[in-house]
N, C-alpha and C positions, 0 to 999 in steps of 0.2 A: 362107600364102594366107588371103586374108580373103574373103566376101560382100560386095558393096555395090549398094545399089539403082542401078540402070541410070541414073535418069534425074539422078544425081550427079557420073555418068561424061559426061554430055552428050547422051546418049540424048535421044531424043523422042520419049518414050512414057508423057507426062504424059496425063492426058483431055483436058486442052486443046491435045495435040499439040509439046507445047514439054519445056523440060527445065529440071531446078532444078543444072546445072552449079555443082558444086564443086571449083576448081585443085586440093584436096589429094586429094583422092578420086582425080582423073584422071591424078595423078600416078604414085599407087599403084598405077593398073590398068595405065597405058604401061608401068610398071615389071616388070608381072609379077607383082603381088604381090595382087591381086585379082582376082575374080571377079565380073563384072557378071552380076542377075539381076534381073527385074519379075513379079512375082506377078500383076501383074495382065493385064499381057500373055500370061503363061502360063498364066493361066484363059479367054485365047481372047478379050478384050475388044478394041473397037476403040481405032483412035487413028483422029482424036481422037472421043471419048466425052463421054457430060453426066455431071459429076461426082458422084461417089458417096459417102456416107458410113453409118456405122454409126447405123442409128434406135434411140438413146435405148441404147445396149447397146456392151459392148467386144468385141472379138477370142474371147476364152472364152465369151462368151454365142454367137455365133455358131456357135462349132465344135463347141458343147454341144448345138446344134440350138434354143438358146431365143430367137436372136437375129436380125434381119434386116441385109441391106447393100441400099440404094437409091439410084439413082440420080436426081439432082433433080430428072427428068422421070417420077419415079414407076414405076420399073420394078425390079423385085425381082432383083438381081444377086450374090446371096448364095452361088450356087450358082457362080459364076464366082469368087468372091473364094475359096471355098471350096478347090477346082479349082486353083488358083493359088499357094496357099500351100504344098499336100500336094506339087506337082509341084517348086515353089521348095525347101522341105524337099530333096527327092530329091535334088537335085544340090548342095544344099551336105550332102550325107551323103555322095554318090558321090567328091566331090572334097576330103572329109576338113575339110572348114572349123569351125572352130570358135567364130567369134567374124564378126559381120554388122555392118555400118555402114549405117545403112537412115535412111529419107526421114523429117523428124519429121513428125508430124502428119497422116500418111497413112493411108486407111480398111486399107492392107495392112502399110504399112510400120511407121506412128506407137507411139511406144512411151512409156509416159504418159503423154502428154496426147493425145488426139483432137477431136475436132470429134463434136457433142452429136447430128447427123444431121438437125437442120431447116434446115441451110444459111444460118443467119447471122454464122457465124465464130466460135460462143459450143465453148471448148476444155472437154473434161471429164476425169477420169482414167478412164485406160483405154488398152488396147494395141490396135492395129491385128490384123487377120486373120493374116496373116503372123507379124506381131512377134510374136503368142503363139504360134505353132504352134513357132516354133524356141525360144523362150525355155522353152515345157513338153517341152522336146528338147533342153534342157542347154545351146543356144547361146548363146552370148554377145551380145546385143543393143545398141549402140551406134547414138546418133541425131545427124544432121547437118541 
């Protein structure tokens, strides 16, 4: 059993209410053999939402407490991304997973490259909220 972000699976639970559907991912799940989760939905966030990124900081500055996550309409959502990740952790510990297939470029998911958090598309290195919280937890991190 593997982890994979929900909205791979066909979910719609992107902030724009949509989904980044991948056939190979939803094949894996019909099959049994993953486990859909959203960090971000499991920190209580809506759909759909104004999109959020990490300001100027990665995944580890955030969970270190040096770091913020904002939404582009300027609202401090750090503490939801925060919330989301411990909770997504939980259940890939509960259901024994050890390796995650997760969304690239996402402020929860993204795992080396991210988006720089002024919202012009500019990618920088660094891990999503999520991607570090399981990667400093021995999971195995894989991006689609």
């Amino acid at each position: 059993m593997i982890g994979v972000s929900a909205c791979l699976c066909g979910d719609n639970c992107k902030y724009s209410g949509g989904n980044n559907l991948n056939e190979e991912i939803l094949k894996l799940y019909n099959e049994g053999k993953a486990l859909k989760i959203c960090p971000e939905c499991l920190g209580g966030l809506e759909i759909p939402r104004a999109p959020a990124e990490l300001f100027n900081c990665s995944g580890s500055d955030v969970l270190s407490g040096t770091g913020k996550v904002f939404s582009k309409d300027g609202k401090d959502v750090t503490s939801a991304f925060i919330k989301g990740a411990k909770e997504a952790l939980k259940i890939i510990k509960e259901n024994g997973i050890t390796t995650v297939i997760l969304k690239s470029r996402s402020p929860s998911c993204g795992f080396g490259k991210i988006y720089n958090g002024d919202f012009s598309g500019t990618l920088i290195d660094g891990n999503g909220v999520a991607a570090q919280l399981f990667y400093d937890n021995g999971i195995e991190v894989l991006q689609k």
